[in-house]
N, C-alpha and C positions, 0 to 999 in steps of 0.2 A: 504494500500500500504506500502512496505517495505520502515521507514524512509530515509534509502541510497539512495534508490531509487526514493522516493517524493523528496528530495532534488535535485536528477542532473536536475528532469524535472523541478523544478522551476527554477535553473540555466539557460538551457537550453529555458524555456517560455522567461524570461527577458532577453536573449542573441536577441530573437528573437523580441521583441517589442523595443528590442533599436536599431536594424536594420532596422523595420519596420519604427520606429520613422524619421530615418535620409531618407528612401528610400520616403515618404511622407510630409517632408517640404523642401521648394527648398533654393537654395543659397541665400545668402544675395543682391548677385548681379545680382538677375535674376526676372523678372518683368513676372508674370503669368497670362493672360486674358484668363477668360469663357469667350467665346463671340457665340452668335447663329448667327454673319457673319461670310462667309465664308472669306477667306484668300486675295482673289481679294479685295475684298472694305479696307480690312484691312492695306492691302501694303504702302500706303504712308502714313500714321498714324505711325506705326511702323518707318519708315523710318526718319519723321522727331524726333522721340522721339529719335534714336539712335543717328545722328546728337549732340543733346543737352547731351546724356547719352551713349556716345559711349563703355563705358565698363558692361552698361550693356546687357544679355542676356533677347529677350522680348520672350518670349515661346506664343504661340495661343494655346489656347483647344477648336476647335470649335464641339458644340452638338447644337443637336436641345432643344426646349423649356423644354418639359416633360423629356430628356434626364441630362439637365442640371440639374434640381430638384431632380431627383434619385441620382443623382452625391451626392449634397451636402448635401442630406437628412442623409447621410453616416457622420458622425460625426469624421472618422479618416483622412478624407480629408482636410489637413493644407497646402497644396502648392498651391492654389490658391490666388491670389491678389483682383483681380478686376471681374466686372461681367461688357458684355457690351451688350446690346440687344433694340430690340425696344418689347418687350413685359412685357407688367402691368402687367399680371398674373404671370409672373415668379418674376419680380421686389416684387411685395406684398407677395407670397407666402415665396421670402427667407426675408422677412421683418417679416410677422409673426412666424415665425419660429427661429428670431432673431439670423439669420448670417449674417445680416447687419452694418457696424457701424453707428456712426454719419457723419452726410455730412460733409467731410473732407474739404469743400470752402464754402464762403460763395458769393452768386450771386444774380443776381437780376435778376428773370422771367420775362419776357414781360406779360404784364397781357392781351395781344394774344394769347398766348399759354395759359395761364393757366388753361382755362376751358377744357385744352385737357389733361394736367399732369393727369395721374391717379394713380402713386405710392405713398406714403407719401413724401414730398419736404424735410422732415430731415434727411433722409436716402439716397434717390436718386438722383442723378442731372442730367437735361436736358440736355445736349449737340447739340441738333438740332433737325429735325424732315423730316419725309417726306410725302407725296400726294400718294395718290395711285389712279390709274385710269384703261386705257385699254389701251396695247401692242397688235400690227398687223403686220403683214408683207406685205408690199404694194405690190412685186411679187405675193406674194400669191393670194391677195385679187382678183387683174387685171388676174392672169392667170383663180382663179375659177367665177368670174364675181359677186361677191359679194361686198355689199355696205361698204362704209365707218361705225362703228361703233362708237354712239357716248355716249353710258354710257352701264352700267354693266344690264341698263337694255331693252338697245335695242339689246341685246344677245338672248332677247326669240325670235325674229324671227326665222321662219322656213327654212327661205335661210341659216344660219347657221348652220345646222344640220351636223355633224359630221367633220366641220371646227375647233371647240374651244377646249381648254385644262382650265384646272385649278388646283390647289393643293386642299388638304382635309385641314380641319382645326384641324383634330388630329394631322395633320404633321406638319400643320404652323401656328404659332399664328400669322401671320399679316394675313393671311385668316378668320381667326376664326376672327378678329376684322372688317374687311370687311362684314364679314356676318352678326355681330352684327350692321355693321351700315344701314345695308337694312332694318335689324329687327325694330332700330331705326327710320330711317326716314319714312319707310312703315307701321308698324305695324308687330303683330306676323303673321297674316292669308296674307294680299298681299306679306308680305317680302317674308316668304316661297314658295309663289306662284311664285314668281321671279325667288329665287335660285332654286326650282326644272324645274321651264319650261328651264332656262339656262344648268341645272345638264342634261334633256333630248339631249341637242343640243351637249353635249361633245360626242368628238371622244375618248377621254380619260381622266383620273383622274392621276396628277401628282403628287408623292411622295416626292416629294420636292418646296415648293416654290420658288425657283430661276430656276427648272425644266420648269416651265410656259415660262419663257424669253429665257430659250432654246432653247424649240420644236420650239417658233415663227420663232427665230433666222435662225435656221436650216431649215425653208420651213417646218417641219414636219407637221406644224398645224397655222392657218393663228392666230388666236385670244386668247386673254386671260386677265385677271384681274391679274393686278399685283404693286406693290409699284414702284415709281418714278424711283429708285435710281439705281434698275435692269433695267429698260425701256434705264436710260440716258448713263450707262456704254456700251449697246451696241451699242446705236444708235451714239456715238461717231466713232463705229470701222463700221458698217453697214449702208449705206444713206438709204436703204428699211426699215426699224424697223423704227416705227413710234409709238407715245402715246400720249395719249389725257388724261387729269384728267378726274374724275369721281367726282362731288360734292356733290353722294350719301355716300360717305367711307370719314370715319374722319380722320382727321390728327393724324400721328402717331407718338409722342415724342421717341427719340432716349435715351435711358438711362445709365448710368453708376455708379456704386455702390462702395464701398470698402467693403471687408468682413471681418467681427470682428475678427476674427483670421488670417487677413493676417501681413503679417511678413516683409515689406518690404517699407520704405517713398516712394519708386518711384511711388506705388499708387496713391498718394495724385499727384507727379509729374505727373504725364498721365493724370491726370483732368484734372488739369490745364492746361497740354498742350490745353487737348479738347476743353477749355473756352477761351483758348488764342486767341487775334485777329488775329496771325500768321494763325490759324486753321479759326476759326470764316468768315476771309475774304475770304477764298475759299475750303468753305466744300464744297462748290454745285460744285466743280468743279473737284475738284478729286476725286480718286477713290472710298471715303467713298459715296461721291455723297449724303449730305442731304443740306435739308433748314435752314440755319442761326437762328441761335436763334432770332435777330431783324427784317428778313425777314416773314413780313406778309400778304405778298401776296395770300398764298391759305387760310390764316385764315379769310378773308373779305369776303368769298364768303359761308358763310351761313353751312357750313360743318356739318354733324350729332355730337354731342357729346354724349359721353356713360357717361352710371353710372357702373364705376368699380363693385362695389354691384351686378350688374345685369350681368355682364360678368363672374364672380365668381361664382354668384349661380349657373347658366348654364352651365360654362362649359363643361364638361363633357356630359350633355345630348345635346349640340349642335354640337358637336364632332359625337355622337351615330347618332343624326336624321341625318344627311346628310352621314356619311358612311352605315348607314343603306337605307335611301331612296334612294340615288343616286350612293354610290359608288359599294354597293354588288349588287344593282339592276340595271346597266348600261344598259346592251343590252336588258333587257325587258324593261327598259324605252323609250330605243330609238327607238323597235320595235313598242309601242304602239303610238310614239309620230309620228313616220312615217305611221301609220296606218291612224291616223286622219287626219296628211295632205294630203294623197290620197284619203282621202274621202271630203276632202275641194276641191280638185279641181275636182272631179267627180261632185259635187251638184254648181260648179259655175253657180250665175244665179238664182239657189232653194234657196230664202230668209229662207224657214221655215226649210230646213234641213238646211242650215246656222247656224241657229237659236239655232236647237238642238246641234250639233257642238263645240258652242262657250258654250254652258253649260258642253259639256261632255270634254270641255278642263278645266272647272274650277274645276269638279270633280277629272279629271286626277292630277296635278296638286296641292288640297289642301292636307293639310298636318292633317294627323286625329289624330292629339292631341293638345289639347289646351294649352296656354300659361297658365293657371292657375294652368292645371296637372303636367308642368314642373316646377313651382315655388315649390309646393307642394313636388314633386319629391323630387325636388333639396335641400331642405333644409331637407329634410329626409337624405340626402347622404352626406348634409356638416357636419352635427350634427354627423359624424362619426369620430373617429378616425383613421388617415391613417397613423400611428406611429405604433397601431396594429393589429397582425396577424389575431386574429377575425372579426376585423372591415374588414381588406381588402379586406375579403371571402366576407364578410355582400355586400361590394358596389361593388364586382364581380360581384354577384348572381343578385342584385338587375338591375344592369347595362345590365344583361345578359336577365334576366325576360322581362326588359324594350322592346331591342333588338328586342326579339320573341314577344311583343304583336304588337309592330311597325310595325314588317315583315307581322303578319297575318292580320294586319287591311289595308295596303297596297296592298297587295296580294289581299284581295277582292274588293277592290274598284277598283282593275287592272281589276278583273276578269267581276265587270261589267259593264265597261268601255268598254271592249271588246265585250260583251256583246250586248252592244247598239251599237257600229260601225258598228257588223255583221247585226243587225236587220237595221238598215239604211243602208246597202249593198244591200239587198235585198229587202230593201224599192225600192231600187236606178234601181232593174236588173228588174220587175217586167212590 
């Protein structure tokens, strides 16, 4: 290249990264939250920090979980302060990745809660937690003449059939933590058996988890599994919205971080505010809506705890099996799942078609891969580098392989599912 001419464009490169520089780190007096809440629970948080720090500007950036992680995986990203989420995988991911700093306070954990913390306690601090259970719509429920629900897993009944909603857990990591606590307290082979017989009974799969407290909201859809915090915000504004805990799903710590390159004390000030008793004595009651760090009330009652370890290695493949088994395969799930209950109520009476029945519901039903092949999986796909471009192909491919063997192992056990219904059909006309 012509020196006169290598020269303007370096001119010109450094004209452009020092513009970059200033458009990518925020004011000195302006307080910047990742946060995966949306801006409702957020309101009186903000509100009281302005109160105390009225000159400065508090900016929200709300993304979802995986969303937030692309964000900061991006290294030119300097206008962020704080991170504020109830999800571990996100909290440990920018932990090992070391865009965390040191815990800017020092607190003292209820050693109630602690068996629920899953991020590292030097990097992250508690600020509260919440319960998750099941949201209903009492109209709803009385107008389609359906029962009271009283856990996540009295959804497999079949009067529920196209009544419920729920989020995927690609979309939500308080989903994805829900599911892990089925997985927990049931096992890999009943847990799955739970969430796919409930996955049949959905009318739909919501893309957002606060989409669940929604639809209920709205009459759209009578039931659903959802965190506290959404349940108590509406039921404030709606006397029909109704929630009951679920003491299969663990408690789920609310967290908050500083990032080693943010640029700004009022960081450290927003914890504090969080940890302050001004906040501390009525999180449950505004709009953030969580449980008090010394309220341990839903921690007494026996609640599934995770091993971090085990929600990491899996992620991703429990992401795959439930958008694979139940979200691509909705309407043939709920055809085959409505096939068997008209063949329940044709052989009412017939113990031994019954019999077969309640077999060809546990075939429908399991899930045809074992917990050992996901462990296995899994640590084939952590052992990758997701930094580079080869590797992302590698657990593309691998993810996508996985996918298709999923689909066609499902697909036949659909088919001879189906299979057996029709031959007890005609057992039934004969």
């Amino acid at each position: 290249m012509n020196p006169i001419r290598k020269k303007a464009w370096q001119r010109l490169l450094l004209a452009c990264c020092g513009l970059y520089a200033v458009v990518t780190q925020a004011h000195s007096d302006e307080l910047v939250i990742l946060t995966t809440f949306s801006s409702e629970p957020m309101s009186e948080l903000v509100s009281e920090f302005n109160q105390r720090y009225p000159d400065v500007n508090v900016r929200l950036v709300h993304r979802r979980t995986q969303s937030i992680i692309q964000l900061l995986n991006k290294r030119y990203i300097h206008d962020i302060d704080v991170v504020l989420s109830s999800s571990p995988v996100l909290m440990q991911h920018l932990s090992d990745v070391d865009r965390l700093s040191a815990n800017p306070v020092i607190y003292t954990l209820p050693k109630a809660l602690q068996g629920f913390v899953l991020p590292p306690a030097d990097q992250v601090v508690t600020v509260g937690y919440s319960g998750a259970g099941i949201i209903w719509n009492s109209d709803y429920l009385h107008a389609h003449n359906l029962p009271l629900p009283t856990s996540f897993s009295s959804l497999t009944d079949s009067q529920y059939l196209g009544h419920l909603t729920m989020s995927t857990p690609s979309r939500s990591g308080t989903t994805r933590l829900m599911l892990e606590s089925l997985l927990a307290r049931y096992g890999w082979e009943d847990g799955w058996r739970i969430i796919m017989n409930v996955g049949a009974n959905l009318a739909t799969v919501s893309s957002r988890s606060f989409g669940v407290s929604d639809y209920v909201a709205k009459g759209q859809l009578g039931i659903g599994p959802t965190i506290d915090s959404y349940a108590f915000l509406l039921q404030r504004k709606m006397g029909h919205i109704k929630f009951r805990y679920d003491n299969d799903f663990t408690a789920m710590p609310t967290y908050v971080a500083q990032l080693s390159d943010g640029h700004t004390p009022y960081a450290q000030a927003f914890i504090r505010l969080l940890l302050s008793p001004s906040v501390q004595n009525k999180i449950d009651t505004i709009s953030f809506a969580k449980m008090a760090l010394d309220d341990d009330l839903l921690l007494s009652k026996g609640l599934p705890k995770l091993s971090l370890a085990t929600v990491l290695q899996r992620e991703k493949l429990v992401d795959h099996i439930f958008d694979t088994a139940i979200t691509r395969r909705l309407p043939e799930l709920q055809d085959s799942w409505q096939s068997l209950i008209n063949r329940r109520v044709s052989a009412r009476g017939d113990v031994d078609t019954l019999r077969k029945l309640d077999k060809l519901k546990q075939q429908m039903f399991s899930l045809p891969v074992t917990e050992a092949q996901i462990t296995e999986l899994g640590n084939k796909l952590n052992h990758l580098d997701n930094s580079s471009d080869v590797d992302q192909a590698m657990i593309r491919l691998m993810l996508t392989e996985f996918d298709h063997e999923l689909n066609r192992k499902l697909t036949e056990q659909g088919a001879k599912v189906a299979a057996e219904l029709r031959a007890i059909r005609q057992a039934g006309q004969r």
